[in-house]
C-alpha positions as CSV (number, residue, x, y, z in Angstrom):
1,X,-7.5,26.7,20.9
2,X,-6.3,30.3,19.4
3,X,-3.0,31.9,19.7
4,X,-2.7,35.8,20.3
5,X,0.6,37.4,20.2
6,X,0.3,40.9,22.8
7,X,2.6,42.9,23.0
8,X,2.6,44.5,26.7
9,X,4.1,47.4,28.7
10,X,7.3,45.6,31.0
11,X,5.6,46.4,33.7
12,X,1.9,45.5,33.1
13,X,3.7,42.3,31.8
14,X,6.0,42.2,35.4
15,X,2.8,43.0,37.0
16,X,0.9,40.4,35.4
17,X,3.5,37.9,36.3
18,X,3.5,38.7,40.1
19,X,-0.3,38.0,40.0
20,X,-0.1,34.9,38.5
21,X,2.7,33.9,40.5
22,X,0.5,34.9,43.5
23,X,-2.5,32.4,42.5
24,X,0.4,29.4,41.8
25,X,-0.4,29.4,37.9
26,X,1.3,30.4,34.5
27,X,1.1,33.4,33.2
28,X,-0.7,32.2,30.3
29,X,-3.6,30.7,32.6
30,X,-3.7,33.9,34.8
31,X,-4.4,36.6,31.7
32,X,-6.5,33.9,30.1
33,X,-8.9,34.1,33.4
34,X,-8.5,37.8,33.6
35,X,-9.7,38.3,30.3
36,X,-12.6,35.5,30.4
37,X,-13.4,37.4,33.7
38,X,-13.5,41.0,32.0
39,X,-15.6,39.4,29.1
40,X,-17.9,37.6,31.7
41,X,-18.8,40.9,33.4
42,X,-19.2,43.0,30.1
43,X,-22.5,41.0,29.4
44,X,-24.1,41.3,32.8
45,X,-26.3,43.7,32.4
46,X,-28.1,44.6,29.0
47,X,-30.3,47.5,28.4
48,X,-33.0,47.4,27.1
49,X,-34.7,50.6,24.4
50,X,-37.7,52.0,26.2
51,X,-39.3,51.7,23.0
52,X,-39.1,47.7,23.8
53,X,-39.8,47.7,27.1
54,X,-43.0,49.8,26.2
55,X,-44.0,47.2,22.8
56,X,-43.2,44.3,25.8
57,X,-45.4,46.2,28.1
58,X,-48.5,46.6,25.4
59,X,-48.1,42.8,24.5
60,X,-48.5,41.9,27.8
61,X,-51.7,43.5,28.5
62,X,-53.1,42.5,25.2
63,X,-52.0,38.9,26.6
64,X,-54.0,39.7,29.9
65,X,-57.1,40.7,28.0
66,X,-57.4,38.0,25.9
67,X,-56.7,35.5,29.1
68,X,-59.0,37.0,31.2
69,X,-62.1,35.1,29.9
70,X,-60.4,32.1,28.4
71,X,-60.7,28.5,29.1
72,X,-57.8,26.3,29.9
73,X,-58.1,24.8,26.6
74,X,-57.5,28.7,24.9
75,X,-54.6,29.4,27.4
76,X,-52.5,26.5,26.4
77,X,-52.9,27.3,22.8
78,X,-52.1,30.8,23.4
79,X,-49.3,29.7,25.5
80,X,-48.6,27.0,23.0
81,X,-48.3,30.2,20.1
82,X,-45.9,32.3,21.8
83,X,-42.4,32.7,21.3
84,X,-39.6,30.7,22.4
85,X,-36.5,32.1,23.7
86,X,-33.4,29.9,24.2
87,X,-31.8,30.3,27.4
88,X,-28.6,32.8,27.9
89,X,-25.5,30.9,26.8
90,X,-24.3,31.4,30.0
91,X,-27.2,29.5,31.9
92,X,-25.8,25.9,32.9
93,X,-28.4,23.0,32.0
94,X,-28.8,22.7,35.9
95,X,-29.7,26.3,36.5
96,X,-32.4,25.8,33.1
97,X,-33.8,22.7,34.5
98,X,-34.4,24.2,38.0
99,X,-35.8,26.9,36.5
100,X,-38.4,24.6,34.5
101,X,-39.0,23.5,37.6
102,X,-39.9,26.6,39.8
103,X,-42.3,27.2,36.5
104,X,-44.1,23.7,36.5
105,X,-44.1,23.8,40.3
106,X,-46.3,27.2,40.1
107,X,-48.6,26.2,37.3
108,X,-49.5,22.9,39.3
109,X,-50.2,25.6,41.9
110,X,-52.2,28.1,40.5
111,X,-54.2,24.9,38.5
112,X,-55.3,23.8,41.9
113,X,-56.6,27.0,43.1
C-alpha cells in the first residue's frame, strides 16, 4: 500500500473527520472510500467518437452481409476470427460468467430455431 501526504483546509479536514466519525471508521478509511468512490464514478460512462461508432456501425453490416448466406460451419469461423475484448476490470468473474451464460443460453436458442 502507498502513502500520500495531503495537506487539507481545517475545515474540509474537520469536515472530513465528522463524516467518518459518522460511519464509525478512521479518517484514513473514510477519505480512502471517498476517493475510490469518486474514481469509481469517473469511469462510468465513456464516450465514444462518432467516427467509431460509425466504423463499428459499417463493420457490422459488412458482418451481416457476409452471414446472411453462410453455413454454420462459415459462422463459427467468422466468429472464431473476430476480435477478443477482455472484460472491464471492474466486471467481477461472477458477473463475466453469467454473462457467458445469457450468451450460450441464446445461441442454444437461436440453433434450435
Amino acid at each position: 500500500m502507498s502513502r500520500l501526504t495531503l495537506r487539507l483546509p481545517e475545515t474540509l479536514h474537520q469536515h472530513l473527520t465528522q463524516l467518518a466519525e459518522g460511519e464509525g471508521v478512521s479518517l484514513n478509511q473514510y477519505i480512502v472510500y471517498a476517493l475510490t468512490r469518486q474514481a469509481s464514478l469517473a469511469h462510468v460512462v465513456q464516450v465514444v467518437p462518432q467516427a467509431e461508432v460509425e466504423q463499428q456501425k459499417q463493420a457490422f453490416q459488412d458482418l451481416i452481409r457476409q452471414l446472411g448466406q453462410a453455413s454454420s460451419a462459415e459462422i463459427e469461423a467468422i466468429l472464431a476470427a473476430r476480435e477478443q475484448a477482455e472484460p472491464e476490470a471492474d466486471l467481477s468473474a461472477d458477473v463475466v460468467a453469467h454473462l457467458k451464460e445469457r450468451i450460450e443460453a441464446g445461441m442454444n436458442r437461436a440453433d434450435r430455431s
